[in-house]
Legacy VTK file of the C-alpha trace (Angstrom):
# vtk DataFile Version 3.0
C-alpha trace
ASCII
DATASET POLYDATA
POINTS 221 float
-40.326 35.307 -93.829
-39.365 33.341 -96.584
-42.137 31.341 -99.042
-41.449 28.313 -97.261
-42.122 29.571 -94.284
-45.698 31.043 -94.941
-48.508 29.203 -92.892
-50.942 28.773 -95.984
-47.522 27.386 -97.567
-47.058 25.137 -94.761
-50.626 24.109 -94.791
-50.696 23.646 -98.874
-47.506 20.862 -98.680
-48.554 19.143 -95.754
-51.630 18.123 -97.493
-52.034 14.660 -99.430
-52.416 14.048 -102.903
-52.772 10.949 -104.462
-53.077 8.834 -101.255
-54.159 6.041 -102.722
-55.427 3.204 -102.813
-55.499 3.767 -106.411
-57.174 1.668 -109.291
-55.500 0.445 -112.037
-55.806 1.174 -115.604
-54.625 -0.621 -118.750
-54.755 1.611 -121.470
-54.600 -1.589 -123.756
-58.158 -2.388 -122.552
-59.553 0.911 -123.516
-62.676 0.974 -125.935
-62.065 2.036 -129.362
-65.007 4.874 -128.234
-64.064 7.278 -125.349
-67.944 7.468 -124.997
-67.376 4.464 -123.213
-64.553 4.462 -121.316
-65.915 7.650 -120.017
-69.730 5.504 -119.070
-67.020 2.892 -116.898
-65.276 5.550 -114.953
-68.628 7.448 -114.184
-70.219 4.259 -112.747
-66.732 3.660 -110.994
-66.939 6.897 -109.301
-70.667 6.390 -108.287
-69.748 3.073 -106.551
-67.063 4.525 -104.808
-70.157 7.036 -103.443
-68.438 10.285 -104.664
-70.127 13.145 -104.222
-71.539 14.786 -107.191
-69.186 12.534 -109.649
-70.976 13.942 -113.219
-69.651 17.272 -111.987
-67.311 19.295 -114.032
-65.251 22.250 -114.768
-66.461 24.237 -118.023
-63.407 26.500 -119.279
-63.823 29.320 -122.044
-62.545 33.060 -123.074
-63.449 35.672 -123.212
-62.672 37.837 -126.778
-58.882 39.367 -125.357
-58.505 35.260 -124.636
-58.933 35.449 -120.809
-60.123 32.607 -119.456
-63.090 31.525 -117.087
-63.692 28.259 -115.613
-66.782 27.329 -112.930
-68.196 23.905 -112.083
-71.366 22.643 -113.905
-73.229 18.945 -114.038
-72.902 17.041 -117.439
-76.863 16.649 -118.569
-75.936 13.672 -121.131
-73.272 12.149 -123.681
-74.252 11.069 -126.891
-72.163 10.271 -129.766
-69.523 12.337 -128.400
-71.469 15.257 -127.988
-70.899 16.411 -123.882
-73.543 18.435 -123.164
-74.435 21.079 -120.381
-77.055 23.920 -120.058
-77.139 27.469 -119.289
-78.763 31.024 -120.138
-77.149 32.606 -123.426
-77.113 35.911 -120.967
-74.662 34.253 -118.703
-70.776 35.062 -118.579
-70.584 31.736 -120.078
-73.118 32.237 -122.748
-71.386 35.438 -124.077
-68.217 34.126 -124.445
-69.552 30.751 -126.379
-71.011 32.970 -128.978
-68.001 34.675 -128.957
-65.575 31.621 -129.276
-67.403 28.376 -129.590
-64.598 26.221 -128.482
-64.257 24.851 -125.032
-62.818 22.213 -122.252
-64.636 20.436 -119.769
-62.648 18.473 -116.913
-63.964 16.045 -114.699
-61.818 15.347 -111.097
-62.452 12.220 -109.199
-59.430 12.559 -106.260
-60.279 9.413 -104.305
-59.965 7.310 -107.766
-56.779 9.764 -108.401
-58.392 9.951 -112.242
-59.144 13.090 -114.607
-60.981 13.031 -117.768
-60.235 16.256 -120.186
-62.149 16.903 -123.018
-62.146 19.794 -125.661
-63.688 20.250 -128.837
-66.518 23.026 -130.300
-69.502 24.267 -129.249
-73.560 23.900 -130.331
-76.454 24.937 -129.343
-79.160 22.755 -129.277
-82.759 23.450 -130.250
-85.069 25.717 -128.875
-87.378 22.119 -128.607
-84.487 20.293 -126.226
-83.356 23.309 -124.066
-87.269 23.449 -123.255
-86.486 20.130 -122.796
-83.712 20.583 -120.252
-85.075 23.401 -118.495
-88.590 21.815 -117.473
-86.317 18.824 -116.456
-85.297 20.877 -113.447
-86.245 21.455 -110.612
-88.722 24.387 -109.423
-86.357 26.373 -107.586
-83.937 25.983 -110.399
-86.093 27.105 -112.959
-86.931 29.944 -110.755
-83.342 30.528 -110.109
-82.777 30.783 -114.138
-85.563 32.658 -114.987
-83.574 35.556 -112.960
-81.473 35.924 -116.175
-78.808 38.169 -114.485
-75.779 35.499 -113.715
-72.444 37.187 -112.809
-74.153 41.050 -112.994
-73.395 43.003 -109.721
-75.583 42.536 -106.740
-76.062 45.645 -104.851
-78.716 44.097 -102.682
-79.955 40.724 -101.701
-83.310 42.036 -100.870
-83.580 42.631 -104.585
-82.461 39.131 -105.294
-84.889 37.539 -103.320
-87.733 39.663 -104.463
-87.242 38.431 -107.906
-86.397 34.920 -106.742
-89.761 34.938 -105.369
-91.684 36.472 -108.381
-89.796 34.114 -110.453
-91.355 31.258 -108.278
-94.641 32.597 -108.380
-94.678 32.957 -112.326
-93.448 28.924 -112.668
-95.979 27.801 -110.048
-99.141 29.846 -112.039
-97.869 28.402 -115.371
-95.815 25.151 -115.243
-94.712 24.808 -118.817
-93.178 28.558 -118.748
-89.611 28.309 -120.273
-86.892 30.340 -119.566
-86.370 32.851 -123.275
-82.564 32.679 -122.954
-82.215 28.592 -121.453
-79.404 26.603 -123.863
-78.384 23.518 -123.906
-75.033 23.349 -125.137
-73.126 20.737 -126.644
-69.116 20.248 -126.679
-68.481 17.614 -129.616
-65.378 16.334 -128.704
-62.111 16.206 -130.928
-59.709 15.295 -128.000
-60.093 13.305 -124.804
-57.330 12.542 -122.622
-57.850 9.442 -119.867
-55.479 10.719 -116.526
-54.934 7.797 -113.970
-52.711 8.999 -111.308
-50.207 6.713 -109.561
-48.948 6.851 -105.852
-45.391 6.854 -107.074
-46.603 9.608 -109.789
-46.001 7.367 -112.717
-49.755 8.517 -114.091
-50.722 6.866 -117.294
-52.435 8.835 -120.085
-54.798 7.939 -122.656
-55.617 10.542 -125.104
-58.488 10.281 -127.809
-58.134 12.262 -130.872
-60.743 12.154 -133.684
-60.101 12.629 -136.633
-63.585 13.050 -139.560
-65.541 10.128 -137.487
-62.476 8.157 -136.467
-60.361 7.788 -132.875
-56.769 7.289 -132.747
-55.272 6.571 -129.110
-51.835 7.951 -127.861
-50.123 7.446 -124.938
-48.978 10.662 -122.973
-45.997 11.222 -121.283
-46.930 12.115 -117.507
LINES 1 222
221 0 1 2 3 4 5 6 7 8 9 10 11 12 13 14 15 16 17 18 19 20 21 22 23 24 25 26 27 28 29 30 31 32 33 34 35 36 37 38 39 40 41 42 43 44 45 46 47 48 49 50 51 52 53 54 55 56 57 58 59 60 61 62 63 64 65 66 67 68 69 70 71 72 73 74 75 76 77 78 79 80 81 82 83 84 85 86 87 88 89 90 91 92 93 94 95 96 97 98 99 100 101 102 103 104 105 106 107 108 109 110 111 112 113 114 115 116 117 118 119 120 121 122 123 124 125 126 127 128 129 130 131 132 133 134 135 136 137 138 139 140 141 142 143 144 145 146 147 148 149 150 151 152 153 154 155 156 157 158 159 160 161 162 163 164 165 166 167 168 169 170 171 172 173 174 175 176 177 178 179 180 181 182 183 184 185 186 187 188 189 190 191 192 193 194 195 196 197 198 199 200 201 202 203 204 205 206 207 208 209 210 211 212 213 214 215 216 217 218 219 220
């Protein structure tokens, strides 16, 4: 059996990309601030009634310069500063104090547009990742009180047991914060603008900054 001939290669091409209808974009229109051009194509994808639309991919490595890459929720953007939160335990956590650099990427398929972004890494104060963390949710703040992201889980039992201690602890004292809860900043040096096109002539808008100033460049698809 050749490649071609594999059924999950079968499935993967006769899948659609790009479908369309697609918006326009006119990079000539763009903001002098990616700040904002990023605000327009948030609210576009919440009209359109995407699911989850401030969702994004966080990418880092590791100290050999592997890579890792899961899907988190952008908390805010200010000034440039994209910023998401997690314990400093975490896979993620480790390898930010490690290398303080990362990407984010945000995929919206049924506008066909991508917004990368890549820059250094911060750590806000222990005063706004209190912040953050009492902003959640119960059950989230239970769920990162458990400290122990990406360690092996021999048995679920054990999980829940501490899931429901953790629950019990944030119910008898509501202002309890999680010890190792960051929120983490990426202040941006580069964002790139993807608008795909049916006829895959995508347009791309990169943002560089340079001390406090943006420069624009058009990429070559």
């Amino acid at each position: 059996m050749t490649a071609t001939d594999r059924p999950i290669t079968r499935l993967l091409r006769s899948l659609p990309s790009l479908a369309g209808p697609l918006p326009s974009f006119d990079p000539d229109t763009a903001p002098d601030d990616p700040d904002v051009l990023f605000e327009a194509w948030l609210r576009d994808a919440v009209a359109a009634g995407l699911t989850e639309p401030h969702s994004m991919t966080l990418s880092t490595v590791d100290p050999t310069g592997r890579p890792s890459a899961r899907v988190l929720i952008l908390k805010n953007l200010d000034g440039g500063l994209w910023q998401f939160a997690s314990g400093s335990g975490s896979r993620k956590g480790k390898e930010l104090a490690d290398t303080p650099w990362a990407a984010l990427t945000f995929y919206w398929p049924a506008l066909g547009r991508q917004v990368r972004v890549r820059g250094a890494v911060t750590a806000a104060n222990a005063e706004d990742s209190a912040r953050d963390y009492l902003g959640r949710s119960p059950s989230a703040r239970a769920a990162a009180l458990l400290g122990r992201q990406s360690d092996v889980l021999r048995d679920p039992r054990e999980r829940e047991r501490q899931l429901a201690d953790a629950a019990e602890l944030i119910r008898r004292d509501p202002a309890f914060v999680a010890p190792e809860w960051t929120l983490y900043g990426v202040r941006a040096d580069e964002v790139e603008f993807w608008q795909g096109d049916q006829q895959r002539n995508h347009t791309r808008l990169r943002y560089t900054r340079t001390g406090g100033t943006w420069t624009t460049d058009l990429l070559w698809p």
